[in-house]
mmCIF file as Biopython writes it, N, C-alpha, C and O atoms, coordinates in Angstrom:
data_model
#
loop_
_atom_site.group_PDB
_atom_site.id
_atom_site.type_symbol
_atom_site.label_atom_id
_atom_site.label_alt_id
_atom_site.label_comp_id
_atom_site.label_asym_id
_atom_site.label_entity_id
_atom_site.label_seq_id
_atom_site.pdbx_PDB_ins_code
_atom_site.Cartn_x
_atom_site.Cartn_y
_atom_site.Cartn_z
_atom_site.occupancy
_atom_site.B_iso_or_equiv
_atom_site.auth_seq_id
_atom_site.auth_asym_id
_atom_site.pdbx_PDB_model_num
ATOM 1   N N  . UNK A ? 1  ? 2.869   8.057   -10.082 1.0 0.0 1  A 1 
ATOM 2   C CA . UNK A ? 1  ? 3.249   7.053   -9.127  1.0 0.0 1  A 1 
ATOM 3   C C  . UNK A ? 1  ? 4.752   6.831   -9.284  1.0 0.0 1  A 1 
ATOM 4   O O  . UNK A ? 1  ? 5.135   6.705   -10.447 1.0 0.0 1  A 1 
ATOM 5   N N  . UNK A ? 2  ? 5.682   6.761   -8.305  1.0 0.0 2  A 1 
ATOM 6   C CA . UNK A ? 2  ? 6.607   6.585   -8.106  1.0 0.0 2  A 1 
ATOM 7   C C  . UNK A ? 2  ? 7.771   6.148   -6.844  1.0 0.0 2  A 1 
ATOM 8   O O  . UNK A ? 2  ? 7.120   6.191   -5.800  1.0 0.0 2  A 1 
ATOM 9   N N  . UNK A ? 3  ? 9.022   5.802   -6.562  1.0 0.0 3  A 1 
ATOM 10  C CA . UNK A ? 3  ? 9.208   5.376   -5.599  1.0 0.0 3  A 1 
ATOM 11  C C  . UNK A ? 3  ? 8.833   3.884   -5.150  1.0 0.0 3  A 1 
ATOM 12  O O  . UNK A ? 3  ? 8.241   3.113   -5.905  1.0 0.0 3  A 1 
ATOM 13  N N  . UNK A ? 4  ? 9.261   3.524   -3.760  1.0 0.0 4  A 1 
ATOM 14  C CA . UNK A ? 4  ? 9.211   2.191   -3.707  1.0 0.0 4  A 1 
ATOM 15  C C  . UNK A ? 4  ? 8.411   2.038   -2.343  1.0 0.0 4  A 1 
ATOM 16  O O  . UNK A ? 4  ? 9.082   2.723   -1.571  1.0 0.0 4  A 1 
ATOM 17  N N  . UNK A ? 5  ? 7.305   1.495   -1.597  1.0 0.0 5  A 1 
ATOM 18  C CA . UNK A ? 5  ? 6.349   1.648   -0.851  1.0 0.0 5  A 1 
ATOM 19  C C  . UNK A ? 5  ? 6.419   0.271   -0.325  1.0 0.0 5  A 1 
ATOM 20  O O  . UNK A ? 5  ? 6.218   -0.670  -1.094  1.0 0.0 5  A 1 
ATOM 21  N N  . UNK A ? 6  ? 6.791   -0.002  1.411   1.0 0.0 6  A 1 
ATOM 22  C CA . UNK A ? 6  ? 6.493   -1.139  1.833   1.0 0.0 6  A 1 
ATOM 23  C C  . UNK A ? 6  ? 5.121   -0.713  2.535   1.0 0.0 6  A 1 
ATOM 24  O O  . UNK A ? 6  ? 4.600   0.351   2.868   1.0 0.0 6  A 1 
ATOM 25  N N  . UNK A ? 7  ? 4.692   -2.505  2.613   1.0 0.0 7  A 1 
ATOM 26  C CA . UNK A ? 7  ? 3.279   -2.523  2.784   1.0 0.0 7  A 1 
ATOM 27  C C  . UNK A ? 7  ? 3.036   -3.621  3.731   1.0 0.0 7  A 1 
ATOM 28  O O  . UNK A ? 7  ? 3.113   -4.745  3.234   1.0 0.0 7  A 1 
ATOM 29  N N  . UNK A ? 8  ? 2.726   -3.540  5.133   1.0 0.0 8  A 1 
ATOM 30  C CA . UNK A ? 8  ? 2.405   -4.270  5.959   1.0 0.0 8  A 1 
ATOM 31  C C  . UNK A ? 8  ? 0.839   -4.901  6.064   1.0 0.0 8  A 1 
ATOM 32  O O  . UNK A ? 8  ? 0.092   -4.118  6.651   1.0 0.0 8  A 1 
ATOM 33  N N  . UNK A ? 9  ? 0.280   -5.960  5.688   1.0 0.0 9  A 1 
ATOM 34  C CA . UNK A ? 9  ? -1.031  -6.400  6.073   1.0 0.0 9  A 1 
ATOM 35  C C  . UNK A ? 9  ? -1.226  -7.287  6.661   1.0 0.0 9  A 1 
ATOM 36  O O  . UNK A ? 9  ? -1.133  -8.230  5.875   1.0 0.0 9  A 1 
ATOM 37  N N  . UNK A ? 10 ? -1.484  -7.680  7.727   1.0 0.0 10 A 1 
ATOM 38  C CA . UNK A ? 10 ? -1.688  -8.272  8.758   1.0 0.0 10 A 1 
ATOM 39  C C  . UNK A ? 10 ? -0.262  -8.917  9.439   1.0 0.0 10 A 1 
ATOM 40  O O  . UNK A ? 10 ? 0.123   -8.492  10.528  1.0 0.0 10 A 1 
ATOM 41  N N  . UNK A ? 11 ? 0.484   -9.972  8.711   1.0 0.0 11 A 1 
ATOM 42  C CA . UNK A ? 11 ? 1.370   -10.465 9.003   1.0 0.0 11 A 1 
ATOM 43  C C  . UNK A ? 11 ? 2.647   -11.175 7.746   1.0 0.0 11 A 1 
ATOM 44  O O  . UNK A ? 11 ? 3.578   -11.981 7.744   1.0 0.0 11 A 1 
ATOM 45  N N  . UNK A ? 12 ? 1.821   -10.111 6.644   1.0 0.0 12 A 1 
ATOM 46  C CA . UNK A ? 12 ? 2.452   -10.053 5.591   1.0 0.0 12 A 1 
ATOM 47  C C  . UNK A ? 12 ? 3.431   -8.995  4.718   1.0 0.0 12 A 1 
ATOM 48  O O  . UNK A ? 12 ? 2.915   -7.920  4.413   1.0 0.0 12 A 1 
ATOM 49  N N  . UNK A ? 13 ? 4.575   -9.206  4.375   1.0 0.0 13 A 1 
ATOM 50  C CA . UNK A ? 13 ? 5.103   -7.594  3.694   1.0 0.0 13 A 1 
ATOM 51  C C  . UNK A ? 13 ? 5.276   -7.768  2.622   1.0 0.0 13 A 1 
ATOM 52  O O  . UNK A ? 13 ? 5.473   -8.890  2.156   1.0 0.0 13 A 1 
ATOM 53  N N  . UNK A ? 14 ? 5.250   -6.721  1.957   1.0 0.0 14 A 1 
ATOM 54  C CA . UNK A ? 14 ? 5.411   -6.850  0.506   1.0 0.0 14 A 1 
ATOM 55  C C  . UNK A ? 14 ? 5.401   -5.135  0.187   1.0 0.0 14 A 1 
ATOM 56  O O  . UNK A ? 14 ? 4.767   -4.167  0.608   1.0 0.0 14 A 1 
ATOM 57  N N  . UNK A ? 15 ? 6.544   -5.387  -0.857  1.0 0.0 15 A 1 
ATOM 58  C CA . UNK A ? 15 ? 7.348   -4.022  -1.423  1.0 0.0 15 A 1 
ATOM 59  C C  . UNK A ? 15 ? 6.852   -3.870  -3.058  1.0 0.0 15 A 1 
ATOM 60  O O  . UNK A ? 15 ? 6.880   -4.788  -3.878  1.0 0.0 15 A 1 
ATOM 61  N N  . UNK A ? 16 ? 6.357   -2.368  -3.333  1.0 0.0 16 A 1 
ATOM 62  C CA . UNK A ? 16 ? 5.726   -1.907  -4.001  1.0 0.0 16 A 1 
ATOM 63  C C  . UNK A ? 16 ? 6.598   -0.786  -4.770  1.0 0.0 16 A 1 
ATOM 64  O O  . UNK A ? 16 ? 7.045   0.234   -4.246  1.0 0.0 16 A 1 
ATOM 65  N N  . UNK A ? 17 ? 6.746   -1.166  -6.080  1.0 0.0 17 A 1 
ATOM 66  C CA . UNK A ? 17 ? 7.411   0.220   -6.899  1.0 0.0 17 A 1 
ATOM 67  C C  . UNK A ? 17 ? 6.488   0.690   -7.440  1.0 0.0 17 A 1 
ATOM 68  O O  . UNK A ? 17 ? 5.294   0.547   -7.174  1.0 0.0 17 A 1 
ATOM 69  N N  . UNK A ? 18 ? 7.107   1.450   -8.459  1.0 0.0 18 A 1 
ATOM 70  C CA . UNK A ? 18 ? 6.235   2.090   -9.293  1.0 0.0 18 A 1 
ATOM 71  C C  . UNK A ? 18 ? 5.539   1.467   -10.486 1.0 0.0 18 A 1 
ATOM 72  O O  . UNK A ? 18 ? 6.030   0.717   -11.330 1.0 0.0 18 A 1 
ATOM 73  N N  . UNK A ? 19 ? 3.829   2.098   -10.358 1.0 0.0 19 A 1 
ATOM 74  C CA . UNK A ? 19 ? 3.131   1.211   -11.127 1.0 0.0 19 A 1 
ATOM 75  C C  . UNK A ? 19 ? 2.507   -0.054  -10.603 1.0 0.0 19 A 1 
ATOM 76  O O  . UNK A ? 19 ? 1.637   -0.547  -11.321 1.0 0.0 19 A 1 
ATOM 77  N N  . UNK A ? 20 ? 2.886   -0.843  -9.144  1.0 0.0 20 A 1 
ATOM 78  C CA . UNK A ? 20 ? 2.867   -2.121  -8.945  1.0 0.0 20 A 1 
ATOM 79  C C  . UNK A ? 20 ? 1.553   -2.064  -7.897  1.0 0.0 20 A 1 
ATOM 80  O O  . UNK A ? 20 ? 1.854   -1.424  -6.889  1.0 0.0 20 A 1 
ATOM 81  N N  . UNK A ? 21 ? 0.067   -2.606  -7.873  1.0 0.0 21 A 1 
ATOM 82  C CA . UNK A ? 21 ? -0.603  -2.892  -7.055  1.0 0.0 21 A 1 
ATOM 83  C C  . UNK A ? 21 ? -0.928  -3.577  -6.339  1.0 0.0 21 A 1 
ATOM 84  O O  . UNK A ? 21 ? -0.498  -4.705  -6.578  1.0 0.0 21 A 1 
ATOM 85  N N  . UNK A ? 22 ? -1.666  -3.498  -5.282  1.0 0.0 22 A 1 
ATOM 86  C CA . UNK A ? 22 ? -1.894  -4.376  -4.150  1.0 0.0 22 A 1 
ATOM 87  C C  . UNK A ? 22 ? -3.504  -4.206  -4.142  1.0 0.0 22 A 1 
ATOM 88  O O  . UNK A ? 22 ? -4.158  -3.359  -4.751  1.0 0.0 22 A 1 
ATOM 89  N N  . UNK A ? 23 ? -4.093  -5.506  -3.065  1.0 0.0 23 A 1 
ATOM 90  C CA . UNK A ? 23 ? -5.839  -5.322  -3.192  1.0 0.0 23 A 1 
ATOM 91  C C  . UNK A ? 23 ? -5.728  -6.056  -2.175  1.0 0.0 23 A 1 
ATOM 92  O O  . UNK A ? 23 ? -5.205  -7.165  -2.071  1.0 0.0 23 A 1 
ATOM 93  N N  . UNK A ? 24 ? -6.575  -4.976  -0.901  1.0 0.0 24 A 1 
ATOM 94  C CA . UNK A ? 24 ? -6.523  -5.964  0.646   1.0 0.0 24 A 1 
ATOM 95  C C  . UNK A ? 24 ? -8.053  -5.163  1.430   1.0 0.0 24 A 1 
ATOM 96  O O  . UNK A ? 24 ? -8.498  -4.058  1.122   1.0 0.0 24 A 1 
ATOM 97  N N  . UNK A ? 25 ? -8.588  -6.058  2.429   1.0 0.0 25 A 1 
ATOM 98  C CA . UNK A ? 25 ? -9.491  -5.671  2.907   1.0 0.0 25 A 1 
ATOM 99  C C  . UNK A ? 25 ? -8.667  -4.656  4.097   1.0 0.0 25 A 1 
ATOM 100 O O  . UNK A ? 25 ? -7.602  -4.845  4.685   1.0 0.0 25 A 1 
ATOM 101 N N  . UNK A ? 26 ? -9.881  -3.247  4.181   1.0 0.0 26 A 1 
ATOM 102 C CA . UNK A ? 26 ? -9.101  -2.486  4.650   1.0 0.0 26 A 1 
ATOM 103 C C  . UNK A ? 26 ? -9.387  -1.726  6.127   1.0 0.0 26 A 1 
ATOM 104 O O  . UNK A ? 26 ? -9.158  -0.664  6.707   1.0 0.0 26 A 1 
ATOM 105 N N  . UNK A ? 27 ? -10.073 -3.075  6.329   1.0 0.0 27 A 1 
ATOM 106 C CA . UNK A ? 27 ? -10.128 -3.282  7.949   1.0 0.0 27 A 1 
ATOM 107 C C  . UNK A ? 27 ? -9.293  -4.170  8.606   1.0 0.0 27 A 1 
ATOM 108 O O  . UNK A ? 27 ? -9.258  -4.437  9.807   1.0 0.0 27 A 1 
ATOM 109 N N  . UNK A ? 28 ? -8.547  -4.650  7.589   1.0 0.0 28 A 1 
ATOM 110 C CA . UNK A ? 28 ? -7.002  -5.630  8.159   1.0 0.0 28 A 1 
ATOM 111 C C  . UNK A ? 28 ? -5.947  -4.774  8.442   1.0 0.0 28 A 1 
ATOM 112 O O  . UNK A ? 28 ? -5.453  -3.841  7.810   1.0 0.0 28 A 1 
ATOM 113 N N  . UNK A ? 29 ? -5.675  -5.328  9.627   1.0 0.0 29 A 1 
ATOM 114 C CA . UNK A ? 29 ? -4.514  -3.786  10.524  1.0 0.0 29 A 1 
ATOM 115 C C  . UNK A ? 29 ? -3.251  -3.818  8.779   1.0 0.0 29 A 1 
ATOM 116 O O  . UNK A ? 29 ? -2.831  -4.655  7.980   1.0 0.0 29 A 1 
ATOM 117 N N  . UNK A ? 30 ? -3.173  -2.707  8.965   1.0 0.0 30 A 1 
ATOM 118 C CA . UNK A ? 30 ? -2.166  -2.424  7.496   1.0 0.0 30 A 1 
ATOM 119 C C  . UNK A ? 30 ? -1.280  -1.456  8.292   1.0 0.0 30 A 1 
ATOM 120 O O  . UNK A ? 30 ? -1.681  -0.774  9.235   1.0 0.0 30 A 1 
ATOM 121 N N  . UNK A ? 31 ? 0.211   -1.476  7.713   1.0 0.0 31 A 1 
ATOM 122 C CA . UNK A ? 31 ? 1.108   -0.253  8.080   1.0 0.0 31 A 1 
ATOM 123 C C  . UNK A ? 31 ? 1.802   -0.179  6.241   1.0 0.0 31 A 1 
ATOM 124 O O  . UNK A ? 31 ? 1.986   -1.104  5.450   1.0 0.0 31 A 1 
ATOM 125 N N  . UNK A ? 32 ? 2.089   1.612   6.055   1.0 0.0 32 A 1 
ATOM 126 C CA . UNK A ? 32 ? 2.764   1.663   4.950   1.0 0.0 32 A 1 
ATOM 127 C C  . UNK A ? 32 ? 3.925   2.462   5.148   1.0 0.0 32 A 1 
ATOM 128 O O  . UNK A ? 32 ? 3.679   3.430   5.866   1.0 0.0 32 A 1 
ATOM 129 N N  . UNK A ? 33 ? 4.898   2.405   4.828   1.0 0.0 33 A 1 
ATOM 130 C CA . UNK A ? 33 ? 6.529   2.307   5.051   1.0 0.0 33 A 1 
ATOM 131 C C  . UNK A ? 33 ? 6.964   2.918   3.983   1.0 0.0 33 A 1 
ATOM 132 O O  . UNK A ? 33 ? 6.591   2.483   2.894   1.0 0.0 33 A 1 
ATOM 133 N N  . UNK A ? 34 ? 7.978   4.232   4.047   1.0 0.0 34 A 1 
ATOM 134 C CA . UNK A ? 34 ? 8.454   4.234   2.648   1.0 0.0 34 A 1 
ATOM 135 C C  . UNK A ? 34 ? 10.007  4.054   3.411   1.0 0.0 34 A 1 
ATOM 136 O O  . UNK A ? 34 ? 10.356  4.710   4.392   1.0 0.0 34 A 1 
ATOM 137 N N  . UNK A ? 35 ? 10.854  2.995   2.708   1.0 0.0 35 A 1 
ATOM 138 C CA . UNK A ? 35 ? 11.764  2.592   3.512   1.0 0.0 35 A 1 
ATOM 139 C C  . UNK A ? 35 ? 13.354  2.878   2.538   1.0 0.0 35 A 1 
ATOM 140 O O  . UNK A ? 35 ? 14.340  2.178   2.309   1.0 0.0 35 A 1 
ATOM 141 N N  . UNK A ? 36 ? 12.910  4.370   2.141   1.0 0.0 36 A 1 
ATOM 142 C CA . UNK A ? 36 ? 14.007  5.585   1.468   1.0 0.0 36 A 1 
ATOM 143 C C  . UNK A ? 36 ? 13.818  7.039   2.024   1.0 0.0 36 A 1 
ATOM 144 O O  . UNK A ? 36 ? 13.023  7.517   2.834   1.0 0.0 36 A 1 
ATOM 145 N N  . UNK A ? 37 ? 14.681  7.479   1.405   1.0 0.0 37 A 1 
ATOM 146 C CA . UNK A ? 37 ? 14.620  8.951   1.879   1.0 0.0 37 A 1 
ATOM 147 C C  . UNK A ? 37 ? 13.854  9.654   0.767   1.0 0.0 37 A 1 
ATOM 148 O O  . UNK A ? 37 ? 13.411  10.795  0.902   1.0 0.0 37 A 1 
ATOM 149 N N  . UNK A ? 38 ? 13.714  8.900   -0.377  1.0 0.0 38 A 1 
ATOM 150 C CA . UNK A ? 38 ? 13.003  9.564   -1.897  1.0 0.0 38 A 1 
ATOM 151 C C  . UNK A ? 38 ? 11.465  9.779   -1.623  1.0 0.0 38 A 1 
ATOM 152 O O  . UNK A ? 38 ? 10.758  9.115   -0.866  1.0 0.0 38 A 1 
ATOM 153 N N  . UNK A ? 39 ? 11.040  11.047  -2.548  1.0 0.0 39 A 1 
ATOM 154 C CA . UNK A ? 39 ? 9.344   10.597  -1.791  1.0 0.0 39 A 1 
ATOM 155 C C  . UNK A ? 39 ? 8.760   9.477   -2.510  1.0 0.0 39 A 1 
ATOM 156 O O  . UNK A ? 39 ? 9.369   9.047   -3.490  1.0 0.0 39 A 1 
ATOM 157 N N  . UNK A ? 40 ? 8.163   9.189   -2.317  1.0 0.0 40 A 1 
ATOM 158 C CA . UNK A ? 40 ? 6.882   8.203   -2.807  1.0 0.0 40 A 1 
ATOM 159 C C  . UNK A ? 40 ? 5.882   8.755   -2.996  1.0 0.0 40 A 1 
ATOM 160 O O  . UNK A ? 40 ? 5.554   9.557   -2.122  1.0 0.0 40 A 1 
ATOM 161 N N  . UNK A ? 41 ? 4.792   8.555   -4.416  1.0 0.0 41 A 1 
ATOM 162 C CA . UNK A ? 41 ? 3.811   8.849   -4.549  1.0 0.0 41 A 1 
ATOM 163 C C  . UNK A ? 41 ? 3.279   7.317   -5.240  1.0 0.0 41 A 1 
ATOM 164 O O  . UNK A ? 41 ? 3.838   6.446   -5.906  1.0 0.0 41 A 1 
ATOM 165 N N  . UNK A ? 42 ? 1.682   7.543   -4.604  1.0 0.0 42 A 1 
ATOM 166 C CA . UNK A ? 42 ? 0.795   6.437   -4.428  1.0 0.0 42 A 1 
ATOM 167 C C  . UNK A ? 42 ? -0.517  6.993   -4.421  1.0 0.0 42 A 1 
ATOM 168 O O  . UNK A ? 42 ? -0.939  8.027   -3.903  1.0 0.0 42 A 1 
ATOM 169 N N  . UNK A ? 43 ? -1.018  6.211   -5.017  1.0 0.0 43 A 1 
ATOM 170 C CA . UNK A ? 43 ? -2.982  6.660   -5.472  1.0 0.0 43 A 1 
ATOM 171 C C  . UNK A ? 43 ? -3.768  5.663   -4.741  1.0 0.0 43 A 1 
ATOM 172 O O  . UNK A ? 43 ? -3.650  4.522   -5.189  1.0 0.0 43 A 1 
ATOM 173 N N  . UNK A ? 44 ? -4.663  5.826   -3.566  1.0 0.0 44 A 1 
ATOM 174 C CA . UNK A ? 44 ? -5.641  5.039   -2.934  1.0 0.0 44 A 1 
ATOM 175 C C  . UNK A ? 44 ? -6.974  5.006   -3.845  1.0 0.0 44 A 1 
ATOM 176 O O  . UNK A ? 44 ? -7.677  6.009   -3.973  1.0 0.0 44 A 1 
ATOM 177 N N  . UNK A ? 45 ? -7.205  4.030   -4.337  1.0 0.0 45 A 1 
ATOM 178 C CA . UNK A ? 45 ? -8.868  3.914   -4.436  1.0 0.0 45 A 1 
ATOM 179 C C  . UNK A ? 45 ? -9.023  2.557   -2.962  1.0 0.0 45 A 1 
ATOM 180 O O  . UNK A ? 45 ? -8.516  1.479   -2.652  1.0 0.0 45 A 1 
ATOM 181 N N  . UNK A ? 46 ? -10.377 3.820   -2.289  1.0 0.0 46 A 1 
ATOM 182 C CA . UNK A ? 46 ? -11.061 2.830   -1.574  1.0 0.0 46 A 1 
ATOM 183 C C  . UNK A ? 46 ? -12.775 2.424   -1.866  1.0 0.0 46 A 1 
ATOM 184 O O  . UNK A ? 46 ? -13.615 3.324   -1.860  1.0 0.0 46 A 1 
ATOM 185 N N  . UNK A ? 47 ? -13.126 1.102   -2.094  1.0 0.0 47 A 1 
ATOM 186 C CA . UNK A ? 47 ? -14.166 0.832   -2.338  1.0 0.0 47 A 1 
ATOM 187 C C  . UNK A ? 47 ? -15.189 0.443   -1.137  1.0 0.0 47 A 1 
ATOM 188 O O  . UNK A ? 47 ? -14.880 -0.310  -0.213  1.0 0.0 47 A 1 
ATOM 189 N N  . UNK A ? 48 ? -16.197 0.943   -1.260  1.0 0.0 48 A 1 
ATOM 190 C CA . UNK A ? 48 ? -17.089 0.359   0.272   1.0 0.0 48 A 1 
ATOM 191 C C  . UNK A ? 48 ? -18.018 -0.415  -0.538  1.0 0.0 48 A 1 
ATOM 192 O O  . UNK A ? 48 ? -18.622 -0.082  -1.558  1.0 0.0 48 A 1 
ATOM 193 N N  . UNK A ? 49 ? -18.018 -1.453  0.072   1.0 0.0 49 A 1 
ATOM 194 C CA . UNK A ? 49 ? -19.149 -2.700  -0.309  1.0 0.0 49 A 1 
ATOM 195 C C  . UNK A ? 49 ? -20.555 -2.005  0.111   1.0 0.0 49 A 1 
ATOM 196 O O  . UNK A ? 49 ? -20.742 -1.532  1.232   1.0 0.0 49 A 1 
ATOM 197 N N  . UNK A ? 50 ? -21.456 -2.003  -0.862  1.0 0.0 50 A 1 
ATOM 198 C CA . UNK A ? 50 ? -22.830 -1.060  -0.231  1.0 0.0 50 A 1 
ATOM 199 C C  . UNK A ? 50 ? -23.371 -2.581  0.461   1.0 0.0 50 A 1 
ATOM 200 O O  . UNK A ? 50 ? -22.867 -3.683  0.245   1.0 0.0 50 A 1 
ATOM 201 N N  . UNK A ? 51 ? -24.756 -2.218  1.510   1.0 0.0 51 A 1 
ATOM 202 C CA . UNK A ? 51 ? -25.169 -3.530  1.848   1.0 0.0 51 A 1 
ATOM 203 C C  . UNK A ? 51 ? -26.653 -3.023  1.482   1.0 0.0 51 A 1 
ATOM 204 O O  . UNK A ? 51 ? -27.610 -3.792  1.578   1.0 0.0 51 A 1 
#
């Protein structure tokens, strides 16, 4: 993980380096931004609620 990752969720932003997590439901409109020219690397775990 590395680089710096903006993170749009719903009507909220918030900027993500390296190492730094976030936890959002992920049916909330989201946009992700890398707002450098460096790459960014980032690891998704997505969890599905069983019913």
């Amino acid at each position: 993980m590395e680089g710096t990752l903006k993170i749009s969720v719903q009507d909220h932003e918030y900027e993500l380096d390296s190492y730094d997590t976030i936890r959002f439901m992920g049916n909330s409109p989201h946009t992700y931004i890398n707002p450098t020219n460096a790459c960014t690397v980032l690891h998704f775990v997505i969890a599905h609620r069983l019913t």
